[in-house]
LOKENU-384771 format. One record per residue: residue in one letter; z, y, x of N, C-alpha, C in turn. Coordinates in steps of 0.02 Angstrom, whole numbers, padded with zeros to 5 digits, always signed. Example, Ala and Ser with C-alpha at 12.3 -4.5 7.8 and 13.67 -1.06 7.14 Angstrom:
<sites>
A+00390-00284+00660+00390-00225+00615+00390-00165+00660;S+00354-00112+00642+00357-00053+00684+00394+00002+00645;
</sites>
This chain:
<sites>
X-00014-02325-00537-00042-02258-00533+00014-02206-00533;X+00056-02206-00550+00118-02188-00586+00163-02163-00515;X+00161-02235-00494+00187-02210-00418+00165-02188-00369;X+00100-02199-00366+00061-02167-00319+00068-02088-00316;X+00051-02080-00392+00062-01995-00412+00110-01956-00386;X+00182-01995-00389+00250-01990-00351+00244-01985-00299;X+00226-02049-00269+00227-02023-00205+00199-01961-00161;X+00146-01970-00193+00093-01884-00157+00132-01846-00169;X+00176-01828-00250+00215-01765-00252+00268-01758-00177;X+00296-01837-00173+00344-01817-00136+00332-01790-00059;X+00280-01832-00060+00262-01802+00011+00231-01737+00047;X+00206-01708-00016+00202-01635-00018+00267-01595-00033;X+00310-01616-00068+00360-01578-00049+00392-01591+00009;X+00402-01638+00057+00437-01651+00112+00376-01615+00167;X+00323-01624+00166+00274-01565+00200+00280-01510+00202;X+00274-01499+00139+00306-01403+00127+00374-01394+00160;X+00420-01450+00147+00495-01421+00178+00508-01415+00264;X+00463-01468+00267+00476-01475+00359+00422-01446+00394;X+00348-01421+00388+00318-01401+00402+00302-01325+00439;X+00332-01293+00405+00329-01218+00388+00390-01194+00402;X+00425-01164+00481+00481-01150+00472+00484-01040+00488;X+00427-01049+00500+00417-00971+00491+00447-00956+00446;X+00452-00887+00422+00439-00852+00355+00374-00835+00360;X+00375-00795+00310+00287-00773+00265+00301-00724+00313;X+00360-00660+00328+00342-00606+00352+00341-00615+00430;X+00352-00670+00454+00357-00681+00522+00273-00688+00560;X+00241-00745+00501+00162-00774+00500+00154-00697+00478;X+00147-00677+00458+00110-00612+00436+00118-00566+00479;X+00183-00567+00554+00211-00493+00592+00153-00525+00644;X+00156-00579+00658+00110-00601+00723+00021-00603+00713;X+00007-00589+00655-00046-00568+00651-00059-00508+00659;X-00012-00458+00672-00017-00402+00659-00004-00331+00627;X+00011-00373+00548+00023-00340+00484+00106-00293+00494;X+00094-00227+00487+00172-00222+00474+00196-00226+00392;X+00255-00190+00385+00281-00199+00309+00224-00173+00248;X+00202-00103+00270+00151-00075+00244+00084-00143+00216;X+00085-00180+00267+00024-00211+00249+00036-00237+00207;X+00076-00250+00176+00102-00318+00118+00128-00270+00051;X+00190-00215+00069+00242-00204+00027+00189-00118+00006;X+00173-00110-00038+00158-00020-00062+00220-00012-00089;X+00290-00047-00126+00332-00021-00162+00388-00063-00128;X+00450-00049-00135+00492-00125-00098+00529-00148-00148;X+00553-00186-00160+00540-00243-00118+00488-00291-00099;X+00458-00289-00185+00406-00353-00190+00356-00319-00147;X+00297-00388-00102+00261-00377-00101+00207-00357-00158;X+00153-00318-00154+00096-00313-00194+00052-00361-00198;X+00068-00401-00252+00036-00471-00272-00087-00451-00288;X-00087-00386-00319-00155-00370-00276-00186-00371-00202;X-00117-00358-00156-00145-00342-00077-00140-00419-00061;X-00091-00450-00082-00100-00541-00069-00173-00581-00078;X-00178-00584-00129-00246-00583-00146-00296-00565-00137;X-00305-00521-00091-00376-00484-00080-00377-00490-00003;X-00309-00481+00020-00310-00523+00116-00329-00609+00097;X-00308-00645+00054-00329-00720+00066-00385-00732+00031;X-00442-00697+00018-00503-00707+00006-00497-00733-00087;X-00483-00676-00115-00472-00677-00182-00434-00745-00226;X-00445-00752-00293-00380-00806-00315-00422-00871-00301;X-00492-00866-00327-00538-00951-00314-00550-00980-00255;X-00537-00916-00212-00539-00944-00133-00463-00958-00114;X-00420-00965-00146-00348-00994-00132-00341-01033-00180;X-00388-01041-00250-00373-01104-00277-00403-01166-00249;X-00456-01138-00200-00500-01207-00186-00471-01212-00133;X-00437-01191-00080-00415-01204-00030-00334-01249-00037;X-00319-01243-00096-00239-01262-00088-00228-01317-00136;X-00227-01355-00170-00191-01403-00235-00158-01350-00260;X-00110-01331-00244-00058-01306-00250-00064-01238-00286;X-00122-01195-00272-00130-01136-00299-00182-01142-00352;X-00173-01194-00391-00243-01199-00448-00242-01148-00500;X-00164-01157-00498-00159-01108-00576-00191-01050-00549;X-00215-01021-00502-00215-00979-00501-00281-00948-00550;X-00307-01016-00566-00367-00996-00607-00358-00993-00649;X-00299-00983-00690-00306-00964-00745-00268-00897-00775;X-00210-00887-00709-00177-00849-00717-00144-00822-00667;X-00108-00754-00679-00098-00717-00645-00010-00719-00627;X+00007-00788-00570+00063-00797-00557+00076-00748-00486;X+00148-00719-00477+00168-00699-00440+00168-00738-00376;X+00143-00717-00331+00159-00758-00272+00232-00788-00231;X+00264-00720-00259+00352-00740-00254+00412-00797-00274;X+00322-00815-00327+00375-00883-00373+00368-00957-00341;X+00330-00935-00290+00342-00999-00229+00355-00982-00177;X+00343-00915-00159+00345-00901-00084+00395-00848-00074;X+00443-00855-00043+00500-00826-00009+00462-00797+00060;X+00451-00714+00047+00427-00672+00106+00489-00676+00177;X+00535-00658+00158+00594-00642+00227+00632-00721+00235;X+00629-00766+00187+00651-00821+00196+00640-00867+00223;X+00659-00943+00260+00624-00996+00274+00600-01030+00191;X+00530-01058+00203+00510-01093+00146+00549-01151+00138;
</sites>
């Protein structure tokens, strides 16, 4: 069981790494959004306007593994996601 568990981790992290070579602000320019849409202050984005474009926190906890905590708490989105960076 032990390894199994491992393994899924790993392969979600090698998913996340090779998958996704956008940035967040790149996926976000081709939809449309300019800086405004994301940033009210700079640098950080506004972790309220995140949340309320992806269909609040339970509709990104049920959609993701990955975003569970979100049910319980109020994590920055920055602390996984690099906006101007490759993920």
């Amino acid at each position: 069981m032990k390894a199994l568990y491992l393994s899924f981790i790993s392969l979600l992290i090698l998913f996340s790494s090779v998958a996704f070579s956008a940035t967040i602000a790149q996926n976000h320019q081709v939809k449309g959004l300019n800086c405004e849409g994301c940033h009210t202050t700079m640098p950080m984005a506004d972790y309220n306007k995140c949340i309320a474009c992806h269909g609040g926190k339970e509709r990104l906890a049920a959609s993701n593994p990955q975003h569970s905590a979100l049910k319980t708490a109020d994590i920055p989105c920055s602390v996984c996601h690099k906006g101007h960076t490759e993920r």
